[in-house]
PDB file with one MODEL, atoms N, CA, C and O in Angstrom:
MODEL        1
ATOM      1  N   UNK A   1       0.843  -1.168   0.000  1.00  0.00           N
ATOM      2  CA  UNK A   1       0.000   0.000   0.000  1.00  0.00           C
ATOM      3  C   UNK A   1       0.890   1.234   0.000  1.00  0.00           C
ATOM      4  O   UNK A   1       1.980   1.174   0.569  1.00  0.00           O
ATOM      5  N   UNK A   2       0.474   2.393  -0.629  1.00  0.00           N
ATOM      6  CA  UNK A   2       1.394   3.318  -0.759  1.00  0.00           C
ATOM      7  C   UNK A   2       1.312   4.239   0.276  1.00  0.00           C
ATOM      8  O   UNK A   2       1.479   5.440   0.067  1.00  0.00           O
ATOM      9  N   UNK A   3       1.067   3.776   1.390  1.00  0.00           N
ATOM     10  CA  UNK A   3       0.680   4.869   2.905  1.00  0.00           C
ATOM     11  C   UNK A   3       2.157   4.146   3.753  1.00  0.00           C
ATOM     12  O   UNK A   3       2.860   4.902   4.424  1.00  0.00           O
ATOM     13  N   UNK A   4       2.519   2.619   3.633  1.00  0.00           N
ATOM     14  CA  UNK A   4       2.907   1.788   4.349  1.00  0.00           C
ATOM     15  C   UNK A   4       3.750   2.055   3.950  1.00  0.00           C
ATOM     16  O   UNK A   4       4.376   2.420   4.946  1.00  0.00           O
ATOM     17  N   UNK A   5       4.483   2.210   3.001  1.00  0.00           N
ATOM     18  CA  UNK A   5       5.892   2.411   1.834  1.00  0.00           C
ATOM     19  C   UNK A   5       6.123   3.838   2.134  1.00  0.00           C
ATOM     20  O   UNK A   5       7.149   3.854   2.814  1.00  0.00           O
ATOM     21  N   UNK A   6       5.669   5.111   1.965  1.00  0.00           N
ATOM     22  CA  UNK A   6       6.125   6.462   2.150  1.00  0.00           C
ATOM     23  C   UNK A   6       5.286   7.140   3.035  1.00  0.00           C
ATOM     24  O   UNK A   6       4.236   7.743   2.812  1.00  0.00           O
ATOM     25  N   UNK A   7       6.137   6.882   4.468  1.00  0.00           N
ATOM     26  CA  UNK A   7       4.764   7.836   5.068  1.00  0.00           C
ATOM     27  C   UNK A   7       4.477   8.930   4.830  1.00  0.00           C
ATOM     28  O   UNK A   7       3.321   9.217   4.520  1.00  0.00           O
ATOM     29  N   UNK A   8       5.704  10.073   4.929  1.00  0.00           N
ATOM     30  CA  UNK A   8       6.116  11.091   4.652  1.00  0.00           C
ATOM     31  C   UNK A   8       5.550  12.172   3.527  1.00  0.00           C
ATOM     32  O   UNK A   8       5.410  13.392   3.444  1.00  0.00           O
ATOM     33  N   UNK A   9       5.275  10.831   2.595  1.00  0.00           N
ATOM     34  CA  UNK A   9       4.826  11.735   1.108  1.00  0.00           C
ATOM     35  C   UNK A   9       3.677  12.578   1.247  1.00  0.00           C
ATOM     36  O   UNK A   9       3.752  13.588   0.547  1.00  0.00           O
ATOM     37  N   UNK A  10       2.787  12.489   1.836  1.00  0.00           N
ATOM     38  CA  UNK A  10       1.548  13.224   2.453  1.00  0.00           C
ATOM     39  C   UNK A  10       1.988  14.170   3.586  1.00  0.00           C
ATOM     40  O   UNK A  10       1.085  14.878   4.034  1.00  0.00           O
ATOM     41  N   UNK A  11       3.098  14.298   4.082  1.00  0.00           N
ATOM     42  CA  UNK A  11       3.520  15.214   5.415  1.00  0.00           C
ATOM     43  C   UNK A  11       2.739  14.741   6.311  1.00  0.00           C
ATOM     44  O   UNK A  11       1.903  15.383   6.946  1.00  0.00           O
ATOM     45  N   UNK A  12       3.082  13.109   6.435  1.00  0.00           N
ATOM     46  CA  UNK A  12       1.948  12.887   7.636  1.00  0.00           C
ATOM     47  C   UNK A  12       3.232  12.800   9.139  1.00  0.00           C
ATOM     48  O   UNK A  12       4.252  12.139   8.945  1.00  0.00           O
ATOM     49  N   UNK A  13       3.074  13.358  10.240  1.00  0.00           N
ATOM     50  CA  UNK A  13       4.158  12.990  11.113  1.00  0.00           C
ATOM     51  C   UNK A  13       4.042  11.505  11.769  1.00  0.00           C
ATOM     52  O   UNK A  13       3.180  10.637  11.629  1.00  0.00           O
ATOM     53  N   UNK A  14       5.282  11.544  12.568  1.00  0.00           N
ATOM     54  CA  UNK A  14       5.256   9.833  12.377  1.00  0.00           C
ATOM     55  C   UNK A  14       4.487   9.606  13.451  1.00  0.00           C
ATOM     56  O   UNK A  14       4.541   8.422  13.782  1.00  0.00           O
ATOM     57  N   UNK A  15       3.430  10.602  14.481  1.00  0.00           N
ATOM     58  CA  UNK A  15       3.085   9.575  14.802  1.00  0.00           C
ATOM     59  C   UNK A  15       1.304   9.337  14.563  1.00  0.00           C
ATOM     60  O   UNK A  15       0.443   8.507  14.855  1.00  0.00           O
ATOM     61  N   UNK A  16       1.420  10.624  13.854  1.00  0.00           N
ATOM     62  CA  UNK A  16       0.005  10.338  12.981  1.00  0.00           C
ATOM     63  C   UNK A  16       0.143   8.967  12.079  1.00  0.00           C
ATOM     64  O   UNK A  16      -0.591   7.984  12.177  1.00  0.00           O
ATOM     65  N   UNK A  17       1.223   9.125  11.204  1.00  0.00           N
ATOM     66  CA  UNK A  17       1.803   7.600  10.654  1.00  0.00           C
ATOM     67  C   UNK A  17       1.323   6.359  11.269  1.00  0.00           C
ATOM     68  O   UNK A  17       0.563   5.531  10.767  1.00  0.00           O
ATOM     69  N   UNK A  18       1.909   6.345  12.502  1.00  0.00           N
ATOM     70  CA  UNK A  18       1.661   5.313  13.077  1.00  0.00           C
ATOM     71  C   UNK A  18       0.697   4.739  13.659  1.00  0.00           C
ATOM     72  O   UNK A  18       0.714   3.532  13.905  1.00  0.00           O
ATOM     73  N   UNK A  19      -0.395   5.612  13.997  1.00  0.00           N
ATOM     74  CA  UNK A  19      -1.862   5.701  13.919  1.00  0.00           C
ATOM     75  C   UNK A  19      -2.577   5.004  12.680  1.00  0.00           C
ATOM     76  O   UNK A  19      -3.320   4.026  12.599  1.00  0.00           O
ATOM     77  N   UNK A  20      -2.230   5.598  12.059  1.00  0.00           N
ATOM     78  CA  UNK A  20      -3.233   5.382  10.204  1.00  0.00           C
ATOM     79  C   UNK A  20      -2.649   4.127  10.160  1.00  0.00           C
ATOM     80  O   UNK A  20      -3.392   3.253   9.712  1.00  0.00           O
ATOM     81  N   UNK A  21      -1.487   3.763  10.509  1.00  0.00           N
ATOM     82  CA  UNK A  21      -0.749   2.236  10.104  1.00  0.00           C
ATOM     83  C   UNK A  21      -1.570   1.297  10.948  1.00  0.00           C
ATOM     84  O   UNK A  21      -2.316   0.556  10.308  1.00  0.00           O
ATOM     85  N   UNK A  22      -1.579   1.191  12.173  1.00  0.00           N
ATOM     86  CA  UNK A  22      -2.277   0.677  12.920  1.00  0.00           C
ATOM     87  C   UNK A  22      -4.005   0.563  12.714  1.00  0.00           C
ATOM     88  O   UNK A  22      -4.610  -0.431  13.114  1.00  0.00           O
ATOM     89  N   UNK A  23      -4.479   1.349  12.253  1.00  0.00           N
ATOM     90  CA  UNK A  23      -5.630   1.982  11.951  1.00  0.00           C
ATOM     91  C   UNK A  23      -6.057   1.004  10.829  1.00  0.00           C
ATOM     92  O   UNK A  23      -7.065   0.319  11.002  1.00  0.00           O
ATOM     93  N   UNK A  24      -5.358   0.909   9.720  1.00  0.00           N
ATOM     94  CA  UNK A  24      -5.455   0.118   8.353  1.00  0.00           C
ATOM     95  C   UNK A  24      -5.679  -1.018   8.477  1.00  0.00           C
ATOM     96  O   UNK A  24      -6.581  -1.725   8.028  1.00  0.00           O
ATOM     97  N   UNK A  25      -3.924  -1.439   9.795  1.00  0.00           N
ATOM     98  CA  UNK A  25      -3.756  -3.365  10.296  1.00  0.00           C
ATOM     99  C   UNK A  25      -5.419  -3.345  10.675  1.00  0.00           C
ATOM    100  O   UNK A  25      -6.128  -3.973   9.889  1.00  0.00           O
ATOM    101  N   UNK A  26      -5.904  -2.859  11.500  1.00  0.00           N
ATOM    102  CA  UNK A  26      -6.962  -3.308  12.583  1.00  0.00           C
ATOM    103  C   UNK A  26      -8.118  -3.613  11.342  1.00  0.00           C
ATOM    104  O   UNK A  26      -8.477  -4.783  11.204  1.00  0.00           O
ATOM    105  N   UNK A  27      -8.774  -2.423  10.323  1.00  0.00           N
ATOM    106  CA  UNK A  27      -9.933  -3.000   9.777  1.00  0.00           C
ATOM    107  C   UNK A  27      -9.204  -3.881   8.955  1.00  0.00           C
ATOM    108  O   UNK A  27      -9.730  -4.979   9.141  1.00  0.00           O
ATOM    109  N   UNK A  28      -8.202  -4.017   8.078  1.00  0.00           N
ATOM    110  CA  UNK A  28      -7.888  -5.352   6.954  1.00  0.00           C
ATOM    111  C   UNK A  28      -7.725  -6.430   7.710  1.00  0.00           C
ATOM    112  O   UNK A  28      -7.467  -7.453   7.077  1.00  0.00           O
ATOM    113  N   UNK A  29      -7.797  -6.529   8.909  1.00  0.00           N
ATOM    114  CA  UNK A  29      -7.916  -7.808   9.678  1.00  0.00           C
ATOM    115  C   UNK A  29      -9.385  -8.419  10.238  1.00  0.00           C
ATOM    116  O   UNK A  29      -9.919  -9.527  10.192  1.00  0.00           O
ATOM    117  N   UNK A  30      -9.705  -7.267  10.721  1.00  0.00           N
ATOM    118  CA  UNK A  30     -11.305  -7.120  10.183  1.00  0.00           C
ATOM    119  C   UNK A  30     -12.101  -7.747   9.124  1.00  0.00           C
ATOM    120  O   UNK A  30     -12.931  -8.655   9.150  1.00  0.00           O
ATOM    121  N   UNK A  31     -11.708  -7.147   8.352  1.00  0.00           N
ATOM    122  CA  UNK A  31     -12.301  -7.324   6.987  1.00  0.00           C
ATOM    123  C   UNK A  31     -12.105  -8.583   6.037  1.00  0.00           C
ATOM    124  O   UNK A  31     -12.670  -8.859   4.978  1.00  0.00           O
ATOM    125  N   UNK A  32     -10.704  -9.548   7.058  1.00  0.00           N
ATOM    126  CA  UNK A  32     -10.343 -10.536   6.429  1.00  0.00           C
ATOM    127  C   UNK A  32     -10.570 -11.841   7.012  1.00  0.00           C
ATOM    128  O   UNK A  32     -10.224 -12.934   6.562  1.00  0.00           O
ATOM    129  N   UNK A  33     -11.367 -11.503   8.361  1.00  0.00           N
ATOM    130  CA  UNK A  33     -12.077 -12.732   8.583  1.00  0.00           C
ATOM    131  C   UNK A  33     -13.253 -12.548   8.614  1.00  0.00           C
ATOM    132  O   UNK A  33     -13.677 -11.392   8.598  1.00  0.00           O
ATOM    133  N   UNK A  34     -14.399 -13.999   8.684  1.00  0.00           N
ATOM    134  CA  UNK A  34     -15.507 -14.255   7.812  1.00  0.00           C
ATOM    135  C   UNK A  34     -16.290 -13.176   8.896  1.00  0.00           C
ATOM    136  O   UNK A  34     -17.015 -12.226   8.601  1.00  0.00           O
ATOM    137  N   UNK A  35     -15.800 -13.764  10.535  1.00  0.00           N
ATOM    138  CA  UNK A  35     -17.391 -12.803  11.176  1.00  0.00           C
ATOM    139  C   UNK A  35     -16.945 -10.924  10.917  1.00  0.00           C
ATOM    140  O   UNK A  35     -17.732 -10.013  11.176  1.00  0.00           O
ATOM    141  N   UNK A  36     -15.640 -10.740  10.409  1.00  0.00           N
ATOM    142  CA  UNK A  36     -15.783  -9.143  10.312  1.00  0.00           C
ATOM    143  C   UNK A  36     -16.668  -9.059   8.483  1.00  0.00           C
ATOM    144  O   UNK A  36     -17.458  -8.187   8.121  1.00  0.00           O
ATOM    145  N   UNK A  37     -16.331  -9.887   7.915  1.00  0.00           N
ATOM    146  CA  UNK A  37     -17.255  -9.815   6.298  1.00  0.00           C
ATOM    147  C   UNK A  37     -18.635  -9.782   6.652  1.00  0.00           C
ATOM    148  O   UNK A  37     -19.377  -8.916   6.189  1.00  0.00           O
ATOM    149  N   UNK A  38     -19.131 -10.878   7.632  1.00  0.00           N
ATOM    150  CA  UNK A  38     -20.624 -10.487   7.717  1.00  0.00           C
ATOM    151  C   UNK A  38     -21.218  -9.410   8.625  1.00  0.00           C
ATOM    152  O   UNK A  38     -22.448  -9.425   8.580  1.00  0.00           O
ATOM    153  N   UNK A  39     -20.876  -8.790   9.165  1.00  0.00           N
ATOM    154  CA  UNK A  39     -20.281  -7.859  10.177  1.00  0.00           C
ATOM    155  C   UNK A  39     -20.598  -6.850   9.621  1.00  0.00           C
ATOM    156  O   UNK A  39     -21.500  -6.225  10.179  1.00  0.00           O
ATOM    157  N   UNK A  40     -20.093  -6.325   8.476  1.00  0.00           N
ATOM    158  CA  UNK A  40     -19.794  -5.381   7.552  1.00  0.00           C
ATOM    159  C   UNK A  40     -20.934  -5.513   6.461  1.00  0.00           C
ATOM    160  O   UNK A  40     -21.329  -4.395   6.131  1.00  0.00           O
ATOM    161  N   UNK A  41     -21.421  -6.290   5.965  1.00  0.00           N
ATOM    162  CA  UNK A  41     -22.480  -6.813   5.581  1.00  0.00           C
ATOM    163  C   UNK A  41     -23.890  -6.362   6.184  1.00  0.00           C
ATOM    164  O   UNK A  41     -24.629  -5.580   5.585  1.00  0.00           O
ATOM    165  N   UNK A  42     -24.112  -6.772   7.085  1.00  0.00           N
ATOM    166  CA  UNK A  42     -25.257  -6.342   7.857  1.00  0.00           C
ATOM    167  C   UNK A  42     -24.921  -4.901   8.150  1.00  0.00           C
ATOM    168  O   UNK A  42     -25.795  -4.040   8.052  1.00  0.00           O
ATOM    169  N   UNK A  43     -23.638  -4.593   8.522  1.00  0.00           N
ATOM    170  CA  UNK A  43     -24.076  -2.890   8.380  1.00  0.00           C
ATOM    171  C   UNK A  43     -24.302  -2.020   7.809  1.00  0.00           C
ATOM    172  O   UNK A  43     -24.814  -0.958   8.162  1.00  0.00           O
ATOM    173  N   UNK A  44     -23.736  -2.556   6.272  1.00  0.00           N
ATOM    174  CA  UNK A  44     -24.164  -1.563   5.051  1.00  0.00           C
ATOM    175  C   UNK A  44     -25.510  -2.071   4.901  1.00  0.00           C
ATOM    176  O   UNK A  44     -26.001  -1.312   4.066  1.00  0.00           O
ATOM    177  N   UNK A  45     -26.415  -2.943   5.238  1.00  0.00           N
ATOM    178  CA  UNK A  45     -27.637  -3.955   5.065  1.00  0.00           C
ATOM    179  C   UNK A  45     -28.608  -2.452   5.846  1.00  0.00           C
ATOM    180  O   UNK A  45     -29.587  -1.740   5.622  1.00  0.00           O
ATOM    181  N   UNK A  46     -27.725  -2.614   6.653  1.00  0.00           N
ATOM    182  CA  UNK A  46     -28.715  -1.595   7.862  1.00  0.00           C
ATOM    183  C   UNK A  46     -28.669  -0.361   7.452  1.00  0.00           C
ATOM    184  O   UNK A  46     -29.797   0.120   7.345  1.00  0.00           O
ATOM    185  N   UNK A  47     -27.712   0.437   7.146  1.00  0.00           N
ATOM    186  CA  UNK A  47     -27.211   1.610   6.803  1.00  0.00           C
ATOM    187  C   UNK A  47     -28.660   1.878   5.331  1.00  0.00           C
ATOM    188  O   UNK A  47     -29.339   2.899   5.442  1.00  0.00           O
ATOM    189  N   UNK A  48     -28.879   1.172   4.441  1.00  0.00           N
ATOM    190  CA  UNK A  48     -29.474   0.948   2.937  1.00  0.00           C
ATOM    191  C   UNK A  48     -30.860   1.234   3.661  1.00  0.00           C
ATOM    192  O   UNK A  48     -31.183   2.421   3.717  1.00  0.00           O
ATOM    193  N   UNK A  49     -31.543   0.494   4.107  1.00  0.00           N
ATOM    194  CA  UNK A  49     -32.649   0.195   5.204  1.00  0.00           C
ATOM    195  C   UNK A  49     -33.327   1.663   5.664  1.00  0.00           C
ATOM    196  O   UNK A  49     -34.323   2.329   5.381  1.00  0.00           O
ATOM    197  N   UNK A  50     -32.226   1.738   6.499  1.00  0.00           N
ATOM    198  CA  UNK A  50     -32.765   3.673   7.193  1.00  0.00           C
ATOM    199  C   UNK A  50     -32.601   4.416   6.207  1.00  0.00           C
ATOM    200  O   UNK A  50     -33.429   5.307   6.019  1.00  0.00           O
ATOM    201  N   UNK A  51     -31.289   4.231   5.144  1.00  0.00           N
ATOM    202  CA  UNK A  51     -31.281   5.507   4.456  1.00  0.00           C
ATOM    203  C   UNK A  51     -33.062   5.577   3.408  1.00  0.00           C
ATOM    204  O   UNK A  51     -33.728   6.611   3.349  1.00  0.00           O
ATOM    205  N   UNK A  52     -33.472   4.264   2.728  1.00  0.00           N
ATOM    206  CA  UNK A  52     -34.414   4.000   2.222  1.00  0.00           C
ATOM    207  C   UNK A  52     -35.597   4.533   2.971  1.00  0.00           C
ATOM    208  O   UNK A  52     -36.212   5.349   2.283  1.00  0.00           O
ATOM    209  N   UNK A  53     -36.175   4.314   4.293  1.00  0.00           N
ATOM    210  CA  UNK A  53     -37.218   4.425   5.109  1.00  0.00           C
ATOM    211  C   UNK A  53     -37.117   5.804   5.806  1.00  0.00           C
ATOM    212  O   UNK A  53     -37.800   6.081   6.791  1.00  0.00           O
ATOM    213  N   UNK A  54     -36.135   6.745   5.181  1.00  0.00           N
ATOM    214  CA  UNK A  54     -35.608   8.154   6.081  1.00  0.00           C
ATOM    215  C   UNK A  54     -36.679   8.918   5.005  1.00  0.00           C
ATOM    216  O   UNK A  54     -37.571   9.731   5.251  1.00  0.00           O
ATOM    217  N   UNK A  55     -36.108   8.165   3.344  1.00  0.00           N
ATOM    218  CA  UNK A  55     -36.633   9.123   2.460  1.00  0.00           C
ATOM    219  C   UNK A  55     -38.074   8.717   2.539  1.00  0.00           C
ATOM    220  O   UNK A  55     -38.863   9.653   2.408  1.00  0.00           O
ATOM    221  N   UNK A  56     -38.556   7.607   2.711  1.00  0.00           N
ATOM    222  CA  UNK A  56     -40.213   7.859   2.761  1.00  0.00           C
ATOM    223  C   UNK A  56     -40.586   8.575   4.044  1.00  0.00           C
ATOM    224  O   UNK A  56     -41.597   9.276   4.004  1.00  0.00           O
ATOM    225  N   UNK A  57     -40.039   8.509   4.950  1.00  0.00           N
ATOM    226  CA  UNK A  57     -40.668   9.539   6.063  1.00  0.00           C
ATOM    227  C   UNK A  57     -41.018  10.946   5.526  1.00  0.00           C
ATOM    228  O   UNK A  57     -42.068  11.585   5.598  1.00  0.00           O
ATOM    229  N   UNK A  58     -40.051  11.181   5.073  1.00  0.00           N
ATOM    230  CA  UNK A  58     -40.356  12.669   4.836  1.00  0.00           C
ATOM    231  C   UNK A  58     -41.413  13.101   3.161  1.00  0.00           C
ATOM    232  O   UNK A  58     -41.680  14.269   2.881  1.00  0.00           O
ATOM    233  N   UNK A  59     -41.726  12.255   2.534  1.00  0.00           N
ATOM    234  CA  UNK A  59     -43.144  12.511   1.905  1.00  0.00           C
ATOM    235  C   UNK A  59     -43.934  12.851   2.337  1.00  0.00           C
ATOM    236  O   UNK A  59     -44.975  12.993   1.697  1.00  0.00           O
TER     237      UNK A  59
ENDMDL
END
């Protein structure tokens, strides 16, 4: 990833760096096992849901 390779290139300091690095590990680990996939799933599921039932409220 090109955040992991140059932190710098963005003027990010290192320990904002090291934040966003950590930050990245945590959801791609997340995201790379099955209960964080369904996880993530049901929340965009949910997210679709309200955003859908927000806009008929207001008719």
């Amino acid at each position: 990833m090109l955040l992991h390779s140059t932190p710098y290139l963005f003027g990010l300091s290192g320990s904002f760096y090291l934040y966003w690095q950590n930050f990245l590990n945590y959801w791609t680990h997340v995201l790379v096992t099955e209960n964080g996939i369904v996880s993530i799933v049901l929340l965009l599921g949910a997210v679709g849901i309200f955003i859908i039932t927000r806009g008929r409220w207001r008719r």
